[in-house]
gemmi code that builds the backbone of each chain (N, CA, C; Angstrom):
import gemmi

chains = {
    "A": [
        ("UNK", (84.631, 98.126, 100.070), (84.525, 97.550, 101.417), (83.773, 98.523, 102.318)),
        ("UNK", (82.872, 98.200, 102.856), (81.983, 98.803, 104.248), (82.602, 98.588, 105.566)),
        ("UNK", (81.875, 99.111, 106.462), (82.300, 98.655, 107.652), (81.516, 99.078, 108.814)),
        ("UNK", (80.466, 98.428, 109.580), (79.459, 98.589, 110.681), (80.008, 98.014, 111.447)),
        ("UNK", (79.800, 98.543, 112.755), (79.638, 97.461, 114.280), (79.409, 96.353, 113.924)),
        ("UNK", (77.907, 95.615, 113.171), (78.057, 94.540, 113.438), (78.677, 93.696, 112.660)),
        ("UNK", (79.445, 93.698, 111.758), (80.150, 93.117, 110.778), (82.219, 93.316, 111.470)),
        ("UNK", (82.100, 94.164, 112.183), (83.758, 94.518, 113.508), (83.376, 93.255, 114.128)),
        ("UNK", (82.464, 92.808, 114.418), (82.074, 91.618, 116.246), (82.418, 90.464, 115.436)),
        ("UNK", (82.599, 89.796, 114.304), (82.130, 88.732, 113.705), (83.590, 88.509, 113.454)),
        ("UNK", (84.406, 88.293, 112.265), (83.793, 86.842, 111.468), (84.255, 85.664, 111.316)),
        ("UNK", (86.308, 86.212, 111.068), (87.100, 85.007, 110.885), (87.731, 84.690, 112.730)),
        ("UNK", (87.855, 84.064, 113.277), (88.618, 84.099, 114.297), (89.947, 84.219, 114.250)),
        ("UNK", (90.484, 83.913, 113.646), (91.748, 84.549, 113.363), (91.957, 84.287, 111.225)),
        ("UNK", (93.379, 84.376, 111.021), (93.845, 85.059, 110.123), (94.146, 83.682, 108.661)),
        ("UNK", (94.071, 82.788, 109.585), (93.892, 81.108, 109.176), (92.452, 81.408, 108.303)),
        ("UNK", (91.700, 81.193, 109.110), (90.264, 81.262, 108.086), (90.359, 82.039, 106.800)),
        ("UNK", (91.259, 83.138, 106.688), (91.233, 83.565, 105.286), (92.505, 83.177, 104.015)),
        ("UNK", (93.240, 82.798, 104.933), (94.009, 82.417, 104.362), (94.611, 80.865, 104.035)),
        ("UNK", (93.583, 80.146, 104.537), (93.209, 78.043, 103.801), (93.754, 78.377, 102.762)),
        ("UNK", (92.537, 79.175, 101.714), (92.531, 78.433, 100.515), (93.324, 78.147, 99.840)),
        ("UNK", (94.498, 79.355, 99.925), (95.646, 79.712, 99.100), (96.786, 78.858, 99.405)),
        ("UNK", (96.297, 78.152, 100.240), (97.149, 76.997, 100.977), (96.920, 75.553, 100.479)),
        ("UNK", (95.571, 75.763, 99.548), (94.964, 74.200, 99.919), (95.813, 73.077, 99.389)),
        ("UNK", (96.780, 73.409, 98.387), (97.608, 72.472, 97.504), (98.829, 72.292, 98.024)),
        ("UNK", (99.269, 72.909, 99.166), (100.607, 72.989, 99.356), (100.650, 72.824, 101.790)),
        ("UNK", (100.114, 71.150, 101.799), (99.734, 71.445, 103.156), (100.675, 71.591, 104.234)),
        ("UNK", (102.158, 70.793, 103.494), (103.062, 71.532, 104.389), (103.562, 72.842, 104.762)),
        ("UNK", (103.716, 73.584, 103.512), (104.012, 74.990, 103.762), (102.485, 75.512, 104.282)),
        ("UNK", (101.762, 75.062, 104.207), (100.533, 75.922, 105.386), (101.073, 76.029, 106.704)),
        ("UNK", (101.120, 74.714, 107.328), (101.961, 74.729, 108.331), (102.470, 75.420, 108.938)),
        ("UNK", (103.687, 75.228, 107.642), (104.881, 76.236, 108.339), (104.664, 77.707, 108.967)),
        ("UNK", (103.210, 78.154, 107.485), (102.818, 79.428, 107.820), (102.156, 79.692, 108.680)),
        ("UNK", (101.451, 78.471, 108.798), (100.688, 78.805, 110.747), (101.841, 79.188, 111.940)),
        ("UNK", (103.041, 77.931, 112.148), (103.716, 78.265, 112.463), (104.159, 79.485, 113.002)),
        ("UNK", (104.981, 80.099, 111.693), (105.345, 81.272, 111.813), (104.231, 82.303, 111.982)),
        ("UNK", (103.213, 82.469, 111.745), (102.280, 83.687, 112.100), (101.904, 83.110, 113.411)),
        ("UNK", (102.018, 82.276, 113.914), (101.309, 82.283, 115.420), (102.840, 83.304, 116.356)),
        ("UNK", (103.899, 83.102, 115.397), (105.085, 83.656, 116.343), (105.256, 85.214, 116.319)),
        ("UNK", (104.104, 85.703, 115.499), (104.247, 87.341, 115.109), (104.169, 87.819, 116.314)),
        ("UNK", (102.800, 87.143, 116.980), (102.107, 87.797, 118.362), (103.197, 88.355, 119.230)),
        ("UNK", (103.640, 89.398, 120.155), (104.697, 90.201, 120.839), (104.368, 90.381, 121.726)),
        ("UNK", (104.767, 90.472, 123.080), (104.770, 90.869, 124.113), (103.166, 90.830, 124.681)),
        ("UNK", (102.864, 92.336, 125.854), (102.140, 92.306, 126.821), (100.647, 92.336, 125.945)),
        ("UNK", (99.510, 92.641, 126.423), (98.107, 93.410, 125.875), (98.689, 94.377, 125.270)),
        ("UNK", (99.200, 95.597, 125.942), (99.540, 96.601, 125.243), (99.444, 96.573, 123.717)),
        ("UNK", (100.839, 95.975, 123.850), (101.961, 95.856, 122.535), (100.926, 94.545, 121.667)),
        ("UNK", (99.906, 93.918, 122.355), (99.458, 93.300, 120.575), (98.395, 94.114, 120.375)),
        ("UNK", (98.061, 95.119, 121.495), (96.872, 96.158, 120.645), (97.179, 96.799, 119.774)),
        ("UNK", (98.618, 97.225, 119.613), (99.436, 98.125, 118.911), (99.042, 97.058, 117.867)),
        ("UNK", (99.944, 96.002, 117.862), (99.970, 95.144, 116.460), (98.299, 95.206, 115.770)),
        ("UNK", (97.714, 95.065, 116.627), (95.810, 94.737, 116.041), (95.573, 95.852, 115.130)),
        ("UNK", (95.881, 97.418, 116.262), (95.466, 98.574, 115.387), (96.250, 98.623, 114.228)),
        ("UNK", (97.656, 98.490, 114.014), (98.437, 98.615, 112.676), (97.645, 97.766, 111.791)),
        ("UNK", (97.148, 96.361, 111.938), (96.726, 95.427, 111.197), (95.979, 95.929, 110.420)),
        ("UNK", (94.536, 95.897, 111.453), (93.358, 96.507, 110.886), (94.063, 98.228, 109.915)),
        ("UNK", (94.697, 99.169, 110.470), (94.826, 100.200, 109.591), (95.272, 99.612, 108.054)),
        ("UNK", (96.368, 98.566, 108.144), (96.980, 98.427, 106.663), (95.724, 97.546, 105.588)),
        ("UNK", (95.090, 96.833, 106.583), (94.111, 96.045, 105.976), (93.032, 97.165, 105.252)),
        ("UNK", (92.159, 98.204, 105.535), (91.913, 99.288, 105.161), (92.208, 99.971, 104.741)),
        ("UNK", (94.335, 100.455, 104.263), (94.954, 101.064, 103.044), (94.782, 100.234, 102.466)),
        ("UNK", (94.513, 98.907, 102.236), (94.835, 97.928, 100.898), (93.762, 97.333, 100.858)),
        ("UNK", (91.888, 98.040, 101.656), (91.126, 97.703, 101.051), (91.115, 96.140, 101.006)),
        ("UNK", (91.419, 95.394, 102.198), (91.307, 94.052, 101.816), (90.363, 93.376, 103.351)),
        ("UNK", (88.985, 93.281, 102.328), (88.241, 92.789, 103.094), (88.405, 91.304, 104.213)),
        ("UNK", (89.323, 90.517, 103.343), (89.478, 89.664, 103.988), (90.250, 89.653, 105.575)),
        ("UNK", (91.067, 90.190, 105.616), (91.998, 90.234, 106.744), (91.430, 91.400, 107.494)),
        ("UNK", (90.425, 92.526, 106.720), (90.200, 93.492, 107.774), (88.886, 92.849, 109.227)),
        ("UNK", (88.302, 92.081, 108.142), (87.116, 90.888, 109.343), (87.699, 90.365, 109.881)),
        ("UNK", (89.532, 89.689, 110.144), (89.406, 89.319, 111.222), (90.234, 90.371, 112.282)),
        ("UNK", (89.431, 89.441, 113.598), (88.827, 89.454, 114.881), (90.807, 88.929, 115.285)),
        ("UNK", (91.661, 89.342, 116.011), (92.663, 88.459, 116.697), (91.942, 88.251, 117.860)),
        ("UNK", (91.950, 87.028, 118.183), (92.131, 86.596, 119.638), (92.245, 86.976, 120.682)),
        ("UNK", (92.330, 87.640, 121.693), (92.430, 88.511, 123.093), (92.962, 89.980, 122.863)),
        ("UNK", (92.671, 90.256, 121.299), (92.579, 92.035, 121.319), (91.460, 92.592, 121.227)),
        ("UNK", (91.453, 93.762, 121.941), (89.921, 94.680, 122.063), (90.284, 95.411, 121.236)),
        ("UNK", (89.719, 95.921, 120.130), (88.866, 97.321, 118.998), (87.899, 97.733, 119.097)),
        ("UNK", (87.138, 98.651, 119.714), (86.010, 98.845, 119.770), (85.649, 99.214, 118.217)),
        ("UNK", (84.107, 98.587, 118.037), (83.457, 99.418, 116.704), (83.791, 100.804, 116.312)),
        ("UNK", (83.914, 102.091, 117.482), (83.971, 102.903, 116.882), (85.805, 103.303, 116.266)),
        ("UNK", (86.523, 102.319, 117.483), (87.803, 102.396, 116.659), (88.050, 101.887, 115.609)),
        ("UNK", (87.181, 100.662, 115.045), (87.758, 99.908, 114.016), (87.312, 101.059, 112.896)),
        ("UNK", (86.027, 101.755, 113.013), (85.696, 102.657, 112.263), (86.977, 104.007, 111.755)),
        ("UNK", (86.986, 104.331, 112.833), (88.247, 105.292, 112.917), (89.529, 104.677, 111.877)),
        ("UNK", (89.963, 103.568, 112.292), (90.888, 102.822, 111.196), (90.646, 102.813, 109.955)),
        ("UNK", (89.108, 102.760, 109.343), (88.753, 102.963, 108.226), (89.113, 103.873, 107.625)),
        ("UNK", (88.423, 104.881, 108.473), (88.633, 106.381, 107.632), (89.814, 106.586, 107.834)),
        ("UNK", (91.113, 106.240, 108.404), (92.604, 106.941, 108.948), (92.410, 108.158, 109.681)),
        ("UNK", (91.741, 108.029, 110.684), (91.801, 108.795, 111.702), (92.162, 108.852, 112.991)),
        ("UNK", (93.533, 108.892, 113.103), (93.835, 108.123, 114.682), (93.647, 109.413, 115.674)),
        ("UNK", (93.142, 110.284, 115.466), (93.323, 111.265, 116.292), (92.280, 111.305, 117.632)),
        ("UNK", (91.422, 110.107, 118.203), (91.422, 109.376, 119.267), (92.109, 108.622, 119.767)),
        ("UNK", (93.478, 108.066, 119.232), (93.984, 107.394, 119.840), (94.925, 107.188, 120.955)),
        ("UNK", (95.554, 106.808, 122.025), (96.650, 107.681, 122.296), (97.354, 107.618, 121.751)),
        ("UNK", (98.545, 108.745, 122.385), (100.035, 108.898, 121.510), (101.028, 107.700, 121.234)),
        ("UNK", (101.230, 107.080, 121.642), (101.718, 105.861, 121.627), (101.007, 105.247, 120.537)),
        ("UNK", (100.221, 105.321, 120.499), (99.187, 104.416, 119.572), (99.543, 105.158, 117.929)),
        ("UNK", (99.046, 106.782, 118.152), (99.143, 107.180, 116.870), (100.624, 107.473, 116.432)),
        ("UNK", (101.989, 107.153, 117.484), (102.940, 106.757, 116.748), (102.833, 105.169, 115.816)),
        ("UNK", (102.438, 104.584, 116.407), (102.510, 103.255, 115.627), (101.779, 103.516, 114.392)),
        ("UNK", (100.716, 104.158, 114.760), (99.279, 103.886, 113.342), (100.227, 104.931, 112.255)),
        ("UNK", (101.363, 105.683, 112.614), (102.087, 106.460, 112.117), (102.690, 105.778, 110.999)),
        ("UNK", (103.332, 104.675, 111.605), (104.555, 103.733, 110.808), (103.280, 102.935, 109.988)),
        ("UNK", (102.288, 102.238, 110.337), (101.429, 101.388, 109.332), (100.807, 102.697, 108.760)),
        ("UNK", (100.691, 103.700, 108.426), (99.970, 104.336, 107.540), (101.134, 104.635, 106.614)),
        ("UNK", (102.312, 104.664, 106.639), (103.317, 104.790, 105.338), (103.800, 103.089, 104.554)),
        ("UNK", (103.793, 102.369, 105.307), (103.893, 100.569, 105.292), (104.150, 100.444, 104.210)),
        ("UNK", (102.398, 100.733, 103.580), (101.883, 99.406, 102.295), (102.768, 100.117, 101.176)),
        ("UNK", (102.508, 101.496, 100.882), (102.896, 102.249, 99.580), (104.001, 103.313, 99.931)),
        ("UNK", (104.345, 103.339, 101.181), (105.343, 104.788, 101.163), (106.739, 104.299, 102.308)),
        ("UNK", (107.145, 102.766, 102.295), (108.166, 102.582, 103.110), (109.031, 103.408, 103.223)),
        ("UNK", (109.311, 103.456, 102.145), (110.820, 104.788, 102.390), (110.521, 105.953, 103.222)),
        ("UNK", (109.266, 106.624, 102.858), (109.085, 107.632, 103.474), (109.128, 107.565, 105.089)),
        ("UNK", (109.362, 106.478, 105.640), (109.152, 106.731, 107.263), (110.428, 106.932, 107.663)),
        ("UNK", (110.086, 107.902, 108.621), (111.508, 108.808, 109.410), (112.078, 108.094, 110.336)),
        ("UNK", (113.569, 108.552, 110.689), (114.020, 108.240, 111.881), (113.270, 108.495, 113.263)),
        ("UNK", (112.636, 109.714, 113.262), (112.002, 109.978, 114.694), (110.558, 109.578, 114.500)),
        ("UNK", (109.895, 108.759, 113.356), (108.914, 108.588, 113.406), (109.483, 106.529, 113.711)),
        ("UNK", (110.623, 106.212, 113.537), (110.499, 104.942, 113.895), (111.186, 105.224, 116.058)),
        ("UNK", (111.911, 106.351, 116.244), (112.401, 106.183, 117.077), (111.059, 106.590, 118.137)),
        ("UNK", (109.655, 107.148, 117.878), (109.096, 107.343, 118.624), (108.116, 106.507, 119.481)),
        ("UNK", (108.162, 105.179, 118.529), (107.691, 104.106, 119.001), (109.160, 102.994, 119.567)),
        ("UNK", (109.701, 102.919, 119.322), (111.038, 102.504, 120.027), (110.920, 103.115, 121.439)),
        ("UNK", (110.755, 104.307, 121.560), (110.916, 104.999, 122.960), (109.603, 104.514, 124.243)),
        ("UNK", (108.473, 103.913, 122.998), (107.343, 103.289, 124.560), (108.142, 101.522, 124.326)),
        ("UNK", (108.209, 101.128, 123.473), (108.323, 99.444, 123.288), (109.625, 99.005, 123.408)),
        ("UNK", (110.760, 99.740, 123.115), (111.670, 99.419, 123.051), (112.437, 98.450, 121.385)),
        ("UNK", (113.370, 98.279, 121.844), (114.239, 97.206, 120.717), (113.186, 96.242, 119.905)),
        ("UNK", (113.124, 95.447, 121.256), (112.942, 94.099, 120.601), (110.838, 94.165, 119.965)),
        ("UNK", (110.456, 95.245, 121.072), (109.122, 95.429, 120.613), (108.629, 96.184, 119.338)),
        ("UNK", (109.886, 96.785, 118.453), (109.661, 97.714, 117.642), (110.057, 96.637, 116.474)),
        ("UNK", (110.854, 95.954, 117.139), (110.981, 94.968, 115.937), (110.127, 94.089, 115.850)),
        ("UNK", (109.471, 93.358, 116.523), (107.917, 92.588, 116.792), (106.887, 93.417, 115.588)),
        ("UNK", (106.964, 94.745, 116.144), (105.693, 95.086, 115.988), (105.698, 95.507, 114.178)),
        ("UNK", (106.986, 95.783, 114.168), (107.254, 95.930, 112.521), (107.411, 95.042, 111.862)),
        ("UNK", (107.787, 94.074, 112.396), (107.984, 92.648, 111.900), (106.302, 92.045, 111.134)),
        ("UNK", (105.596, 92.091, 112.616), (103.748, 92.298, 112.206), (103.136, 93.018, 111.275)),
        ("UNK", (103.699, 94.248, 111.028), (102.828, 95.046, 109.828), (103.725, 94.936, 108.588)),
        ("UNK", (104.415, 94.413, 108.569), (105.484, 93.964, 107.303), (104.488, 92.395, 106.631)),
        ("UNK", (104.274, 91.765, 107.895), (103.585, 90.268, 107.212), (101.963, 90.677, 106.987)),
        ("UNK", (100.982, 91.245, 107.552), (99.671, 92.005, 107.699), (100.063, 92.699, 106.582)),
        ("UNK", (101.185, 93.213, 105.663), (101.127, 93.972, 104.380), (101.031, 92.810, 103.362)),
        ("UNK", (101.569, 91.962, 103.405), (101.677, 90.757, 102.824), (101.001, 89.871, 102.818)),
        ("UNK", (99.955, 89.350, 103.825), (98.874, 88.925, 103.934), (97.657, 89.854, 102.868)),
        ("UNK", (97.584, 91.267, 102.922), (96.859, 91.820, 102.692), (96.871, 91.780, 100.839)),
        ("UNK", (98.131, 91.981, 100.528), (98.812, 91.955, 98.953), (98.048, 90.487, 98.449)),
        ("UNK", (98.997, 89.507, 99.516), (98.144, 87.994, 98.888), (96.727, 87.498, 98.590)),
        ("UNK", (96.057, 88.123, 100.100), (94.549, 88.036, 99.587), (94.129, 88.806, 98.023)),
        ("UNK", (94.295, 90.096, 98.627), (93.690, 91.082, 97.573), (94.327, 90.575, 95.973)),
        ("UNK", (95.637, 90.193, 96.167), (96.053, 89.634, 94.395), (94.782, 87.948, 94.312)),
        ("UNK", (94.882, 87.083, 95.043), (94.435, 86.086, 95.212), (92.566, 86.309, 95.312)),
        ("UNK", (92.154, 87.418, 95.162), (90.441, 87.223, 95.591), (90.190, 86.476, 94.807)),
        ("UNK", (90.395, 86.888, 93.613), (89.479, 86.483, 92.331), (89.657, 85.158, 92.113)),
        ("UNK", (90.424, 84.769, 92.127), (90.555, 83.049, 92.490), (89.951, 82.441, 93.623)),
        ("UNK", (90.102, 83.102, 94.983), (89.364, 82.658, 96.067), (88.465, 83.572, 96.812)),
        ("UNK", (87.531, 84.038, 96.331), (86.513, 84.769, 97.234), (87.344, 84.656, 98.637)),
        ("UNK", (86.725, 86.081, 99.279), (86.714, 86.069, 100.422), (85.662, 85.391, 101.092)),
        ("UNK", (85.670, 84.625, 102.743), (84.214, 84.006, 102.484), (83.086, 85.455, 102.986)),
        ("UNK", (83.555, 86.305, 103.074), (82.612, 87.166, 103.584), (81.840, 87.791, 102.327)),
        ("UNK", (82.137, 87.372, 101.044), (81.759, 88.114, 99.722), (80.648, 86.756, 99.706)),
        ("UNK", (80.703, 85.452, 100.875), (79.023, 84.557, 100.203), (78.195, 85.214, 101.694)),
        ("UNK", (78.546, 86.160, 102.380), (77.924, 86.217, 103.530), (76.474, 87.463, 103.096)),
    ],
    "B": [
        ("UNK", (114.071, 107.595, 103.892), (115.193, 106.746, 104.140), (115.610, 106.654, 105.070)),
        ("UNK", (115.759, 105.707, 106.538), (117.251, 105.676, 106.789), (118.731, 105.942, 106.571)),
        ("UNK", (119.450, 106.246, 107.427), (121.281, 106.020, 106.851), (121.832, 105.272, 107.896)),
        ("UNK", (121.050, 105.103, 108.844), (121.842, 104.346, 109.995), (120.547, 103.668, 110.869)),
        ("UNK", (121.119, 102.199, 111.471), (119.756, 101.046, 111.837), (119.001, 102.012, 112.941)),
        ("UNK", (118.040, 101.476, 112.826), (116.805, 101.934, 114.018), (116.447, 101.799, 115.299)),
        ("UNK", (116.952, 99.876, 115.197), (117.114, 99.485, 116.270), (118.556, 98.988, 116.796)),
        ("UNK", (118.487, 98.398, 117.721), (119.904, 98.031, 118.022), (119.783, 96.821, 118.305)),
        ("UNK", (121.125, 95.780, 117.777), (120.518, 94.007, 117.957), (120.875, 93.680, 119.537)),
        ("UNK", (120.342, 92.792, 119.969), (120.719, 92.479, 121.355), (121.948, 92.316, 121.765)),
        ("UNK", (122.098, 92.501, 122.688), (123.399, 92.573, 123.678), (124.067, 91.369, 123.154)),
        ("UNK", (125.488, 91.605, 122.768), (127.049, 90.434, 122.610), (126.840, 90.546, 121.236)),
        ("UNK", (125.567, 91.016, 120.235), (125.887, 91.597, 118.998), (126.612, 92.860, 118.593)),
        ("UNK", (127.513, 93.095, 117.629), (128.273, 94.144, 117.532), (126.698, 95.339, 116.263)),
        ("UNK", (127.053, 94.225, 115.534), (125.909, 94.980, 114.088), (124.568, 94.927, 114.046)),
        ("UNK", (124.163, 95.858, 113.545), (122.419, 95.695, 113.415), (122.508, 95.480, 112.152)),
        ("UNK", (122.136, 94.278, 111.743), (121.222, 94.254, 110.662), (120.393, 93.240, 110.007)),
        ("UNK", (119.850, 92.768, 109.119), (118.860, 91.790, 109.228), (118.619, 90.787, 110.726)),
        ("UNK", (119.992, 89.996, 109.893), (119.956, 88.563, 111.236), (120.295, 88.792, 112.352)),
        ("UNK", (121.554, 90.404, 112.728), (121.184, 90.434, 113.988), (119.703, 90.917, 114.914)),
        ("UNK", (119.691, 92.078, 113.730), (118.176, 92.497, 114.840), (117.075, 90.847, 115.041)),
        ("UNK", (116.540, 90.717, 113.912), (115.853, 89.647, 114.450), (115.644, 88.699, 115.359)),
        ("UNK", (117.265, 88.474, 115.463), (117.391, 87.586, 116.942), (116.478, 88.517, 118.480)),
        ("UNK", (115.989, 89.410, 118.533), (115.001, 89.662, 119.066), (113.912, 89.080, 119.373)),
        ("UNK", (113.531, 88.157, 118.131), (112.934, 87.518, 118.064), (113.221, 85.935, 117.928)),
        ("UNK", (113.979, 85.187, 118.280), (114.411, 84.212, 117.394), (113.083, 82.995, 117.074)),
        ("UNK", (112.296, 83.331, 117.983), (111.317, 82.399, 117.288), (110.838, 82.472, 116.291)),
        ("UNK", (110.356, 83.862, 116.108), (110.033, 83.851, 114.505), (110.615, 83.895, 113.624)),
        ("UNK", (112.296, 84.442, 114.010), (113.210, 83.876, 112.657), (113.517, 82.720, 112.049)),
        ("UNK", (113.641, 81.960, 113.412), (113.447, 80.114, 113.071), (112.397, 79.900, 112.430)),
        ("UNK", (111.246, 80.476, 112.515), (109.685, 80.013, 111.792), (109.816, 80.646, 110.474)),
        ("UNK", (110.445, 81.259, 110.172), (110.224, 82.194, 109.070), (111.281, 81.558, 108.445)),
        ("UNK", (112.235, 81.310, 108.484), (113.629, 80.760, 107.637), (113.031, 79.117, 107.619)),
        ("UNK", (112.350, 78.735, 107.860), (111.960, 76.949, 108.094), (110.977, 77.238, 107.088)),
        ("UNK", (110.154, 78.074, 107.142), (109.073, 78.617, 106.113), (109.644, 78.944, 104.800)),
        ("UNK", (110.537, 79.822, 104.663), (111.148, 80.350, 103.779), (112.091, 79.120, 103.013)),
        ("UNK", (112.706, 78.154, 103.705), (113.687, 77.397, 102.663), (112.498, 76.510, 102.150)),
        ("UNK", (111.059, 76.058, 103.050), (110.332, 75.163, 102.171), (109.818, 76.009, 101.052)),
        ("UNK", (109.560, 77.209, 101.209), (108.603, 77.923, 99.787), (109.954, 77.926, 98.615)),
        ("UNK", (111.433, 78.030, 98.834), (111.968, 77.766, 97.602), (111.715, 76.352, 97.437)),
        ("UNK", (112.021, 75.347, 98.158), (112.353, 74.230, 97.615), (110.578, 73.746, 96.794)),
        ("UNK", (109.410, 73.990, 97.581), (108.656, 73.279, 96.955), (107.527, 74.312, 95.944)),
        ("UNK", (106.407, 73.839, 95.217), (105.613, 74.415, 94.103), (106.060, 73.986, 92.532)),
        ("UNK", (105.189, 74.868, 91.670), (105.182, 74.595, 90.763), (106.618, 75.505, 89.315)),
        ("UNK", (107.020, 76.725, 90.619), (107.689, 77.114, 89.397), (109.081, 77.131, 89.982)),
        ("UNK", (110.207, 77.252, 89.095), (111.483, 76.816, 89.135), (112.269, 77.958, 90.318)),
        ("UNK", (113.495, 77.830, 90.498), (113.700, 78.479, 91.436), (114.361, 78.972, 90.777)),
        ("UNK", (114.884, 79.432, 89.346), (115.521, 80.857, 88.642), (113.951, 81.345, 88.387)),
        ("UNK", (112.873, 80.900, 88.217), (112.078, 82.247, 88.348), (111.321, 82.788, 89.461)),
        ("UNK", (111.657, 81.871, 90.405), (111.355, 82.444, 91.929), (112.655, 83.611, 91.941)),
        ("UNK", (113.863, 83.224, 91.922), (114.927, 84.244, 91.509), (114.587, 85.646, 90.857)),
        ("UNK", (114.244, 85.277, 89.753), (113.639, 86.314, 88.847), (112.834, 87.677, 89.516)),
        ("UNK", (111.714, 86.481, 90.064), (110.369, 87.706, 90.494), (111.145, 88.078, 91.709)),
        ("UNK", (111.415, 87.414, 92.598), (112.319, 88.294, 93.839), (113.661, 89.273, 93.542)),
        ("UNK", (114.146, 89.343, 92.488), (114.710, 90.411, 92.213), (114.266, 91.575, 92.084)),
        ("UNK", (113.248, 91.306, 90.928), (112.425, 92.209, 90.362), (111.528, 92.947, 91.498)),
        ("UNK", (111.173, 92.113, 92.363), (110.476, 92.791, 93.582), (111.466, 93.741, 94.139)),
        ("UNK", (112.560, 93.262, 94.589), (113.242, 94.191, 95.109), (113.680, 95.213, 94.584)),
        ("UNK", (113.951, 95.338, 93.245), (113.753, 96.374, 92.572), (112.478, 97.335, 92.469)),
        ("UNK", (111.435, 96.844, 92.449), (110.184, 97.499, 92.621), (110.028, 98.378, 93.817)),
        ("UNK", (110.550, 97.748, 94.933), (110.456, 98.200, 95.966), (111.069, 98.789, 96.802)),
        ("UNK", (112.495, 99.346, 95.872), (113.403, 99.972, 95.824), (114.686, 99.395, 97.412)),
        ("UNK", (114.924, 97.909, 97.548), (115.343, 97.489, 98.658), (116.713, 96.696, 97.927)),
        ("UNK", (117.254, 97.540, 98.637), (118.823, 97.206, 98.351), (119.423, 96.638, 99.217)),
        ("UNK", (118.857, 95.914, 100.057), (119.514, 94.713, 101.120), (119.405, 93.458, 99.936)),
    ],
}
model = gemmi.Model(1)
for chain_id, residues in chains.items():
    chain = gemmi.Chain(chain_id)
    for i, (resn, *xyz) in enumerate(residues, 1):
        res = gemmi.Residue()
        res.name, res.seqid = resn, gemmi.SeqId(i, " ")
        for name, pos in zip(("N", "CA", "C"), xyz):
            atom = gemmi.Atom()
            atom.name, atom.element = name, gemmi.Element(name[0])
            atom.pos, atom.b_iso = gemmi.Position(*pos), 0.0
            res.add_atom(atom)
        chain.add_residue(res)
    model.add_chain(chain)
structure = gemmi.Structure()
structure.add_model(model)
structure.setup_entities()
């Protein structure tokens, strides 16, 4: 997987576009799953930038092109941050921020490993119910990411005819 | 690891844990449990080996809830 500016501005509008296909036989439980992923979204700007940056970071541990193109809806990433996410470098980010990118950089492969003061340090800007939102989000964005990436080879990403 | 919850469930709950914290959210627990009883009930493979692989996951993934 690559990753330029102009390929960050583009592609899926949200998280639907990559995830039809795997749906196409089963249209009620699509649904449902629209459903429920439209309910991930949490709180203020803030708190879904948080969710965007975790996204994009886990989408880039797991190498999954599909979900890392999309774009959410009324969150800003700049190119050079989405870049930064690539490489795992949050050390532009603020603190708040690189607590979160903290918890999605252990997520995909090292759950256990995350600490008490590494979950209580994002608890301390978001609180309760936002720490549970926001973990709630990179728990399904791990799972999204697993499904595509097990599922390519059956369904191209569409960015692999672009 | 953890040894003790992270968060705390909302107020008039005593316990944290799965179903209370979530109620934080209850919309998405409703979406997710409405989601969740259709993926057992419908598809192509039986629900002792939906059983099966969700054990086995949790074993994989070392989750003892």
């Amino acid at each position: 997987m690559t990753e330029t500016d102009t390929n960050a501005r583009t592609i899926h509008a949200d998280t639907d576009t990559a995830l039809a296909p795997l749906f196409a036989s089963q249209p009620l439980l699509w649904e449902k799953f629209r459903r429920f992923n439209a309910t991930l979204r949490h709180g203020d700007s803030h708190q879904q930038r948080l969710q965007e940056l975790c996204r994009l970071r886990i989408a880039a541990i797991h190498a999954c092109d599909a979900e890392w193109q999309v774009q959410t809806p009324g969150t800003s990433v700049s190119g050079s941050e989405r870049q930064a996410l690539m490489r795992g470098e949050p050390e532009g980010f603020a603190p708040h921020e690189r607590a979160a990118l903290a918890l999605a950089e252990k997520l995909p492969f090292d759950h256990h490993g995350i600490t008490d003061s590494e979950v209580q340090a994002v608890r301390a800007v978001i609180g309760d119910a936002g720490t549970v939102a926001l973990m709630t989000a990179m728990a399904f964005a791990d799972v999204r990411c697993r499904w595509l990436v097990t599922m390519s080879a059956a369904f191209p990403s569409p960015s692999a005819n672009n | 690891m953890s040894t003790r919850p992270r968060v705390s469930p909302p107020q008039g709950m005593d316990t944290a844990n799965f179903g209370t914290v979530m109620q934080h959210l209850p919309d998405t627990i409703n979406a997710f449990f409405d989601l969740y009883a259709d993926f057992w009930r419908q598809g192509a493979l039986s629900v002792t080996v939906k059983e099966m692989t969700r054990l086995r996951n949790a074993r994989i993934t070392d989750c003892g809830y």
